[in-house]
C-alpha positions in Angstrom: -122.5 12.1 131.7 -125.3 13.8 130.8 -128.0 13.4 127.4 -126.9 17.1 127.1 -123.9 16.2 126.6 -124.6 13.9 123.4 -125.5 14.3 120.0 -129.1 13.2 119.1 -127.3 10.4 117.1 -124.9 9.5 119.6 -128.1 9.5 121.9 -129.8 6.9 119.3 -126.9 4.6 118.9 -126.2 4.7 122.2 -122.7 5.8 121.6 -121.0 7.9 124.4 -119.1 10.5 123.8 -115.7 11.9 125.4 -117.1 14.5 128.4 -113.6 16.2 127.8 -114.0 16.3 124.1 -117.7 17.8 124.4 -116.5 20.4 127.0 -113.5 21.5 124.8 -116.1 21.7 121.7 -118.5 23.9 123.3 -115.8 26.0 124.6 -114.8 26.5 121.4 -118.2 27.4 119.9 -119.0 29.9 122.6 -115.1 31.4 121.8 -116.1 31.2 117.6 -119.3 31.5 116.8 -119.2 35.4 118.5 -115.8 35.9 116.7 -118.0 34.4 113.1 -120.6 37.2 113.7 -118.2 39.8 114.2 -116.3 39.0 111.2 -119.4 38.9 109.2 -120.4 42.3 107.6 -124.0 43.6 109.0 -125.8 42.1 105.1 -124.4 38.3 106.0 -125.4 38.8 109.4 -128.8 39.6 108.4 -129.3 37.0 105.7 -128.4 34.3 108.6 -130.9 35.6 111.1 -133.7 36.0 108.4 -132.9 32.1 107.7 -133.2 31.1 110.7 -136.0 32.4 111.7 -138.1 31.2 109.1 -136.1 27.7 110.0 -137.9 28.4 113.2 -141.3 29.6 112.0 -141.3 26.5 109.6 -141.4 24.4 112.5 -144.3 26.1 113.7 -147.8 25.2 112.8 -150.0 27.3 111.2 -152.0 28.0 114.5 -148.7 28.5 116.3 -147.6 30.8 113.4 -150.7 33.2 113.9 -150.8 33.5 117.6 -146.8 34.6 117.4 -147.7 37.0 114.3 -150.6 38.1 117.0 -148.5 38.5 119.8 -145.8 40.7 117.7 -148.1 43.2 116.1 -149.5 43.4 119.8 -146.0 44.4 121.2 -145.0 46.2 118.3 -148.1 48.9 118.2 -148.6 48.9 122.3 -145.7 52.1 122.8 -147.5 53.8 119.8 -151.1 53.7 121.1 -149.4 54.9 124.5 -148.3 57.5 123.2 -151.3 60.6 122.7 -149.3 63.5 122.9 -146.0 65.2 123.3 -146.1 65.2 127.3 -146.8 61.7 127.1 -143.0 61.1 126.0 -140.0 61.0 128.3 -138.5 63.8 129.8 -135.5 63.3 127.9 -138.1 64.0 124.4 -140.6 66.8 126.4 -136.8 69.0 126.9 -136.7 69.1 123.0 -140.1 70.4 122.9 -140.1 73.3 125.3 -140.9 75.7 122.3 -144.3 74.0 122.4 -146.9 72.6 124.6 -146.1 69.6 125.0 -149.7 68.6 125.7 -151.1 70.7 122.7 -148.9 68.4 120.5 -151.1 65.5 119.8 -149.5 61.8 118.0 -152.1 61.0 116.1 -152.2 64.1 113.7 -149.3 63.6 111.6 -148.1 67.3 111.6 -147.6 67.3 115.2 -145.9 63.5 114.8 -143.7 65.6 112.5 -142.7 68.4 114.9 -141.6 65.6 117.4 -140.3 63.7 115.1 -137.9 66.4 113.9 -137.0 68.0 117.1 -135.9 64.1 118.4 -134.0 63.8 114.8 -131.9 66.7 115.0 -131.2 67.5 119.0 -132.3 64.4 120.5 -130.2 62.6 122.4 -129.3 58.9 122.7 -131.9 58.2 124.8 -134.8 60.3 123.1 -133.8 58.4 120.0 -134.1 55.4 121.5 -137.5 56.1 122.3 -138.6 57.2 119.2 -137.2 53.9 117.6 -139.6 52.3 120.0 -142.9 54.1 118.6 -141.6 54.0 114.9 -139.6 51.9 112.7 -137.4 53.8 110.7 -139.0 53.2 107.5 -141.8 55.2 109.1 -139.4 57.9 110.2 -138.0 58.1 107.0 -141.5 58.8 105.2 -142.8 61.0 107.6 -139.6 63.3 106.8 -140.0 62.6 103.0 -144.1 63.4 102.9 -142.9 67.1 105.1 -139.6 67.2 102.7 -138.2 68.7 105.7 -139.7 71.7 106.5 -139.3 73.7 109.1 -135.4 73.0 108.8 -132.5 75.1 108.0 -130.1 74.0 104.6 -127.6 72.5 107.2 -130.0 70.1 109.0 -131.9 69.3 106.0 -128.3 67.6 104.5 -127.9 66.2 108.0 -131.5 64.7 108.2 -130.7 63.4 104.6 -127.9 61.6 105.8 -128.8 60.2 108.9 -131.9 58.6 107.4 -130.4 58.2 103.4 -132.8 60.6 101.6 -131.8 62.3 98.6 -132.3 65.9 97.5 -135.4 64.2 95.6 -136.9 63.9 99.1 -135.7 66.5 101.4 -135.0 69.2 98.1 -132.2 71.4 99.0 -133.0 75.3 100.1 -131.0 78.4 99.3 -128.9 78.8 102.9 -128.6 82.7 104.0 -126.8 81.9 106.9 -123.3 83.4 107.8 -120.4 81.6 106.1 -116.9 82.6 106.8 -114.9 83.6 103.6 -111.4 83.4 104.0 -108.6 85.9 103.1 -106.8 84.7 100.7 
């Protein structure tokens, strides 16, 4: 038997455990605790991860604590500075953008972030949106649509865009829509 196998007080006392009851326990912990998390809603989920990882970062000292903060603001801004312009995205995000040169369409001015931005948000696919998640978290995707309140955007991708990121007519203001609707004979 292993120390694996025993509990960190069973490993003081030097009491042994049953190898048959420890193999049937972590069986059943590797059956429930993925059953747990699925019956948790998303909220609970969350609340549980947050604890834990400041369980984690508690452990941690303060030197530890900044050189892990260090490391994630490294990984986190790396795929942004990559990115300079449009035809530095993927080809899955540069096919969204054939109305434009791509290379004319530069990241760092915010108008241009916007174009992409939009074009990935309403006919991206899974895998451009993907991407974009990589260069910006959603809070940052949601107030780059709010500051351009959508423009640029027809009445029925405005309400999809408020939708998809839970915006309100307060930040993408609705727009009279002259577009063909069918009227039915009654």
């Amino acid at each position: 038997m292993t120390n694996a196998s025993l509990s960190e007080d069973a490993r003081i006392n030097g009491v042994k455990k049953n190898p048959h009851a420890v193999a049937l326990g972590r069986l059943g912990g590797m059956i429930g605790g993925p059953a747990r998390a699925k019956a948790l809603g998303a909220t609970r989920r969350r609340e549980i991860a947050t604890r834990g990882g400041l369980a984690r970062t508690a452990a941690l000292s303060s030197f530890e604590r900044a050189a892990l903060a260090r490391r994630a603001a490294q990984s986190r801004w790396a795929a942004a500075r990559a990115v300079m312009s449009g035809a530095d995205a993927p080809q899955s995000v540069r096919r969204l953008l054939k109305s434009y040169e791509p290379e004319a369409l530069k990241w760092a001015e915010p108008d241009h972030r916007y174009v992409i931005v939009r074009e990935i948000l309403l006919r991206g696919d899974a895998e451009a949106g993907r991407w974009l998640r990589t260069v910006l978290g959603r809070n940052q995707v949601r107030a780059l649509v709010r500051r351009y309140e959508g423009a640029g955007v027809s009445e029925p991708d405005r309400a999809r865009l408020r939708k998809e990121l839970d915006l309100t007519t307060a930040d993408i203001p609705s727009r009279p829509y002259l577009g063909f609707k069918w009227q039915s004979r009654g």
